[in-house]
C-alpha positions as CSV (number, residue, x, y, z in Angstrom):
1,X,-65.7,-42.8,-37.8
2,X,-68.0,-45.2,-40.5
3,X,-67.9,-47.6,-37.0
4,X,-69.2,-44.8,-34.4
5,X,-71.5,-44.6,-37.6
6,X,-72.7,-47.9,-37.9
7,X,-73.1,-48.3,-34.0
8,X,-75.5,-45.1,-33.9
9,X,-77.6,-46.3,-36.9
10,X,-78.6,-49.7,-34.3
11,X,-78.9,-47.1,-31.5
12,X,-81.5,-45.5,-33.8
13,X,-82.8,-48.5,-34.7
14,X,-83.1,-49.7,-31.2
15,X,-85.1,-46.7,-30.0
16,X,-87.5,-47.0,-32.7
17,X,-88.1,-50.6,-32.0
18,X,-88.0,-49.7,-28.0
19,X,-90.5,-45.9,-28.3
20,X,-92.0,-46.7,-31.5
21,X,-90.5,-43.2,-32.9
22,X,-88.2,-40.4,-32.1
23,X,-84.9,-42.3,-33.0
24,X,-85.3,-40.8,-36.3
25,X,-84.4,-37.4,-35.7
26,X,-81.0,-38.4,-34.6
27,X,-80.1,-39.4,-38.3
28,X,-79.3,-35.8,-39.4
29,X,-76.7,-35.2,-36.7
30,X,-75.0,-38.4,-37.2
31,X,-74.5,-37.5,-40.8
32,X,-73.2,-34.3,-40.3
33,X,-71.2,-34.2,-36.8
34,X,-69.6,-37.7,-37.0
35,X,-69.6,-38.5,-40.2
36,X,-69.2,-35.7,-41.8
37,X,-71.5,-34.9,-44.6
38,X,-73.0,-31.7,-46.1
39,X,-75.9,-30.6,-44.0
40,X,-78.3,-31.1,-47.5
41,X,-76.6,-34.4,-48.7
42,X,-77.7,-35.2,-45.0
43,X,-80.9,-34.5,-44.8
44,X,-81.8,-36.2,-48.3
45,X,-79.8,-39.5,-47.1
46,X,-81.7,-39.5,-44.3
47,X,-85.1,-39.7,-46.0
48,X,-84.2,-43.4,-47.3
49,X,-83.3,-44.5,-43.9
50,X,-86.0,-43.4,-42.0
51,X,-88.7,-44.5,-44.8
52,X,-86.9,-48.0,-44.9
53,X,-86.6,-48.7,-41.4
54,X,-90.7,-46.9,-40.9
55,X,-91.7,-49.4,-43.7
56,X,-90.2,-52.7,-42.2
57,X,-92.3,-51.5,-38.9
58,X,-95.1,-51.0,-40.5
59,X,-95.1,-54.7,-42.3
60,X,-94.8,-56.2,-38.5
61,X,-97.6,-53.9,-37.4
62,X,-99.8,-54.2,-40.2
63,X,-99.6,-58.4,-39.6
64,X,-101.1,-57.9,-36.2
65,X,-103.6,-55.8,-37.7
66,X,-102.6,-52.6,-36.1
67,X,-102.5,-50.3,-39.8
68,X,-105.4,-48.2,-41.0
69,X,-104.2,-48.5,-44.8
70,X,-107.0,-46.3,-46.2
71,X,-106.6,-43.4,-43.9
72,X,-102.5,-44.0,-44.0
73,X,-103.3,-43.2,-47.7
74,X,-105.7,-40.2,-47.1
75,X,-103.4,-38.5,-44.2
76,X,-100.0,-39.9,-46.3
77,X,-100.9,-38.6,-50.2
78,X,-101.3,-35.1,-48.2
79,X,-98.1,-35.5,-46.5
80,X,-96.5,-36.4,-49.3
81,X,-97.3,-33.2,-51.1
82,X,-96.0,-31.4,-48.7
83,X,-92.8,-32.7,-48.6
84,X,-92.0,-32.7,-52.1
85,X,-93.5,-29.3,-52.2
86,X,-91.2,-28.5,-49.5
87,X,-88.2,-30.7,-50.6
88,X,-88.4,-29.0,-54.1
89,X,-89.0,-24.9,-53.8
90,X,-88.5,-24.1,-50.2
91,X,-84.9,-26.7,-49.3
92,X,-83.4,-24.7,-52.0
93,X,-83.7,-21.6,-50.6
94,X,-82.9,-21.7,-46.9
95,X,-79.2,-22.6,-46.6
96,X,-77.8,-26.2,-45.0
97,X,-77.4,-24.8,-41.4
98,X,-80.9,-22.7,-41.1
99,X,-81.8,-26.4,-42.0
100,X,-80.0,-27.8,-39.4
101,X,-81.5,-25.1,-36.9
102,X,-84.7,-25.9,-37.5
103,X,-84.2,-29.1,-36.9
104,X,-82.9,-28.7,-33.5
105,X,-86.1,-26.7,-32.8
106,X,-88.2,-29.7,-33.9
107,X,-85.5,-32.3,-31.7
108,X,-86.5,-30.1,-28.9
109,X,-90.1,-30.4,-29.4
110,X,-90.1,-34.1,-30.0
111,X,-88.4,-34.0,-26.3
112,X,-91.2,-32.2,-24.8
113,X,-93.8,-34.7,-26.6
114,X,-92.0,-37.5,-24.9
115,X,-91.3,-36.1,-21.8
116,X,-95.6,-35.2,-21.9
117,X,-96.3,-38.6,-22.9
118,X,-94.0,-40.5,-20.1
119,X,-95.7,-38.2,-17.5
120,X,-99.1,-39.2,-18.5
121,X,-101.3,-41.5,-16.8
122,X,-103.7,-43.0,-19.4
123,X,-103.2,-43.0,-23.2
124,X,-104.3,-41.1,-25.7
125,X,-108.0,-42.0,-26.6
126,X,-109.9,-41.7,-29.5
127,X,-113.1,-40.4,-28.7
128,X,-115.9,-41.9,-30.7
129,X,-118.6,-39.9,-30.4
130,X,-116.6,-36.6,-31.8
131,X,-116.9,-35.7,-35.2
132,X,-113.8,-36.1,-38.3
133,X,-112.0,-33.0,-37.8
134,X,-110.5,-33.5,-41.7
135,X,-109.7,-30.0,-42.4
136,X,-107.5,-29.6,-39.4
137,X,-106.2,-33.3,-39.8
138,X,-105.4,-32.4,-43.8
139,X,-103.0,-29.2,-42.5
140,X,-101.5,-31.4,-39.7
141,X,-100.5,-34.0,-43.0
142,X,-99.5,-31.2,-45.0
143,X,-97.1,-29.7,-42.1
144,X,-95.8,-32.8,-41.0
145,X,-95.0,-33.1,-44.9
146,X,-93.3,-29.9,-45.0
147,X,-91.3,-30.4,-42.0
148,X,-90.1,-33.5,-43.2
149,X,-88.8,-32.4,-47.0
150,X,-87.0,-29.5,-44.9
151,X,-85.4,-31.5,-42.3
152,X,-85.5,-34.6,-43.2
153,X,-87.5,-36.6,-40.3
154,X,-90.9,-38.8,-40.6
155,X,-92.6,-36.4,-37.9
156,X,-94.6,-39.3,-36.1
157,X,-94.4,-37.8,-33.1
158,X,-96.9,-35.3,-34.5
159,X,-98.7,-38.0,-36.6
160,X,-99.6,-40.2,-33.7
161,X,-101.5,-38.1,-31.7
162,X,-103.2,-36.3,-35.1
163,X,-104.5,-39.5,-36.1
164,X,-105.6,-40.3,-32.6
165,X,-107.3,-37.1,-32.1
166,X,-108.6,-35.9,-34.9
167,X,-109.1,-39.1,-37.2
168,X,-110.3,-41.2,-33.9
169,X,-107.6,-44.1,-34.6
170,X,-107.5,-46.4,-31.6
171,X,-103.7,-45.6,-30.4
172,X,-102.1,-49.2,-31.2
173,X,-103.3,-48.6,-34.8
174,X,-102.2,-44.8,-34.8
175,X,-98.5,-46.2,-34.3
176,X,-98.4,-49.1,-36.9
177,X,-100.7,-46.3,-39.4
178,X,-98.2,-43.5,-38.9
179,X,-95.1,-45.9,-39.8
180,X,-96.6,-46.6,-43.2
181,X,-97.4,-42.7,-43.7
182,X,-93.9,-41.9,-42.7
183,X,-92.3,-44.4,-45.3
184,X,-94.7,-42.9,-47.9
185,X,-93.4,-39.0,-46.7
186,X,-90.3,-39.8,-46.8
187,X,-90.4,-41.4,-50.2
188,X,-91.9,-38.7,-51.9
189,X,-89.4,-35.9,-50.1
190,X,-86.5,-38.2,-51.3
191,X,-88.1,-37.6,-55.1
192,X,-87.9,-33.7,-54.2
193,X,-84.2,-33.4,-53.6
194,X,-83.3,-36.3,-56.2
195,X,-80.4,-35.0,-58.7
196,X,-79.9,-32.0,-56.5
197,X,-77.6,-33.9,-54.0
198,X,-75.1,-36.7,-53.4
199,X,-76.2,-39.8,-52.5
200,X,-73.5,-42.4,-51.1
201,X,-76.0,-45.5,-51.5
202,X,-72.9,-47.8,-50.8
203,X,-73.0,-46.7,-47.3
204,X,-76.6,-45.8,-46.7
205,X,-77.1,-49.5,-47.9
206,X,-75.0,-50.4,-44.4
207,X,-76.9,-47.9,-42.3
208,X,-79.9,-49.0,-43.1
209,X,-79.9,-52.7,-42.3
210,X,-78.4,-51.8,-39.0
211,X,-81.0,-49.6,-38.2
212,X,-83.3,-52.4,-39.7
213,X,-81.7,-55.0,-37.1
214,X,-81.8,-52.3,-33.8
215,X,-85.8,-51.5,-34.8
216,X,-86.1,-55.7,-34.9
217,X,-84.2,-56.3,-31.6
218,X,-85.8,-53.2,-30.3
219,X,-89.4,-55.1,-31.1
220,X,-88.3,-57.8,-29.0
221,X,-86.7,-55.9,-26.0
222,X,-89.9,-53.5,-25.4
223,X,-91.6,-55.7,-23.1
224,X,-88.7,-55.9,-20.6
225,X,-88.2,-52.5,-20.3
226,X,-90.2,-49.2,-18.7
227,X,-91.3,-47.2,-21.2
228,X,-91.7,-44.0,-19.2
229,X,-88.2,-44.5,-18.1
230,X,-87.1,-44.9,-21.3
231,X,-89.0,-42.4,-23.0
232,X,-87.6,-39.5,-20.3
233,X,-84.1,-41.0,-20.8
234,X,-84.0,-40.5,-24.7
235,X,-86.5,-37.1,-24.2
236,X,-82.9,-35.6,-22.3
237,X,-80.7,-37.1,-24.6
238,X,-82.7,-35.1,-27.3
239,X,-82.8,-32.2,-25.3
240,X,-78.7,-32.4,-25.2
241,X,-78.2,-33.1,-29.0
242,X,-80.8,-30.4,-29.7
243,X,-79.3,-27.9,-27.7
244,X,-75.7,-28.6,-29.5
245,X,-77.1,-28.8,-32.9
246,X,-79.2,-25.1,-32.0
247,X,-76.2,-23.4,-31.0
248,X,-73.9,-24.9,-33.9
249,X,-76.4,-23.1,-36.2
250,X,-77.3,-20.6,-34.1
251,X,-76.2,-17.5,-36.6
252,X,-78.5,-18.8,-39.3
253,X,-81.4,-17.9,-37.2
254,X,-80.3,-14.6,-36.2
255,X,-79.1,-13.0,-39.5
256,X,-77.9,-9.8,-37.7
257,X,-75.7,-11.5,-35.6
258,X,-74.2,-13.6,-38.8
259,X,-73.7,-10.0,-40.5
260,X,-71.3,-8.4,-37.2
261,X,-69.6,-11.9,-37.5
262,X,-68.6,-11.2,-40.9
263,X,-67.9,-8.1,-40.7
C-alpha cells in the first residue's frame, strides 16, 4: 500500500503545481483510507507535508516576485495563532472521525470554490480604490488558522481570494503570498499537536519529496493544459472523496444516531 502511497503524494504534488492549491486536502484521506493511520496521527503528519511542499512553491514564486512577504507575515502570525490555538485545546477534544467529518465538509467546499472559479470569466481583482478591510481580513486569518490545526489543510483556497479582496493583492501575488502563509500555518499547528501524536518521519520524509517533485513537474505542465478543465475535473474528484469521507464519519456528526447504534 506505501506504493499506492507514494503515487498519490505526486498526484498531490501534481495538482498543486497544475491549480496552485486544493491538492492538499487529499493528504488526510490518503493517510487514513490507504495507508492506514490514526485519523489524529494523520492530520498532524499532514501538516509537515503540506507546509514543505507550500514552502518550496513559495521560493519559486517569491523569485519572480509574486510574494507579498510583509503582509504574508501580518495575515500568517494571525493564522498561526489560530492553528496552534486550535491544534492545542480544541483537537483534543473532538474525537479522530468528527475530525475527519469536518474535513469532508471543508473538501466539499473547496469543490464549490473551484467549480466557482473555473466558471468564471475574469479573475479576481483587487480593487484599489477600496479601503483595507483588516478586521474582517484578521478573522478570515484566524479561521483559516483554526481550520487548519483541526484538519490539517493550508486553507488557500480561502486565503487567496481574502488577500485579493480584502488586502487588495494583485491575484498572481495572492497565490505565491498565500503559499508562504500556508507553510507558516502549518508550522505552527504541527507545534500544537507535537508530543501528542506519532510521527513516522521515515516515511513522511518519502512523501514529501514526491509531493515536492509532482508540485515541480506540475510548474512545468501548467501551461499545456486548460485550467478550467482541470480545475472542474479535480472540483468532482473532491466532491467524490468528500462525499466518502462524510458518510465514513457520518455518526460523529449526528450524535443521536451514534447513541441507537450502540445501543
Amino acid at each position: 500500500m506505501q506504493i499506492l502511497g507514494f503515487a498519490l503524494a505526486a498526484l498531490i504534488g501534481l495538482s498543486l503545481g497544475l491549480l496552485g492549491g486544493g491538492g492538499s486536502v487529499l493528504t488526510v484521506p490518503v493517510f487514513v483510507y490507504v495507508l492506514g493511520f490514526d485519523p489524529k496521527d494523520a492530520i498532524a503528519m499532514s501538516l509537515p507535508v503540506v507546509g514543505a511542499t507550500s514552502l518550496v512553491g513559495a521560493a519559486s514564486h517569491w523569485r519572480s516576485g509574486n510574494v507579498r512577504v510583509k503582509t504574508a507575515l501580518l495575515f500568517g502570525v494571525v493564522a498561526m495563532a489560530g492553528s496552534y490555538g486550535a491544534a492545542r485545546i480544541l483537537a483534543p477534544l473532538m474525537s479522530g472521525a468528527l475530525q475527519l467529518a469536518l474535513l469532508a465538509v471543508v473538501m466539499l467546499a473547496a469543490a464549490i470554490s473551484m467549480f466557482r472559479s473555473a466558471g468564471r470569466g475574469p479573475a479576481l481583482v483587487a480593487e484599489g480604490d477600496r479601503p483595507l478591510a483588516l478586521p474582517l481580513l484578521g478573522l478570515v486569518a484566524l479561521s483559516v488558522g483554526a481550520m487548519t490545526g483541526i484538519v490539517g489543510i493550508g486553507g488557500g483556497f480561502l486565503i487567496v481570494p481574502a488577500l485579493v479582496l480584502l488586502a487588495r493583492v494583485p491575484i498572481k501575488e495572492a497565490i505565491g503570498t498565500s503559499l508562504l502563509v500556508i507553510a507558516m500555518n502549518t508550522a505552527s499547528g504541527y507545534v500544537g499537536y507535537a508530543g501528542r501524536t506519532t510521527m513516522a518521519w521515515g516515511f513522511l520524509a518519502g512523501f514529501t519529496l514526491i509531493a515536492i517533485g509532482g508540485i515541480l513537474a506540475g510548474a512545468r505542465l501548467v501551461q499545456y493544459v486548460s485550467q478550467a478543465q482541470l480545475k472542474r475535473a479535480f472540483a468532482v474528484f473532491l466532491i467524490a472523496v468528500g462525499a466518502f469521507v462524510l458518510v465514513q464519519n457520518r455518526h460523529a456528526l449526528v450524535p443521536t444516531a451514534r447513541a441507537a447504534e450502540t445501543r
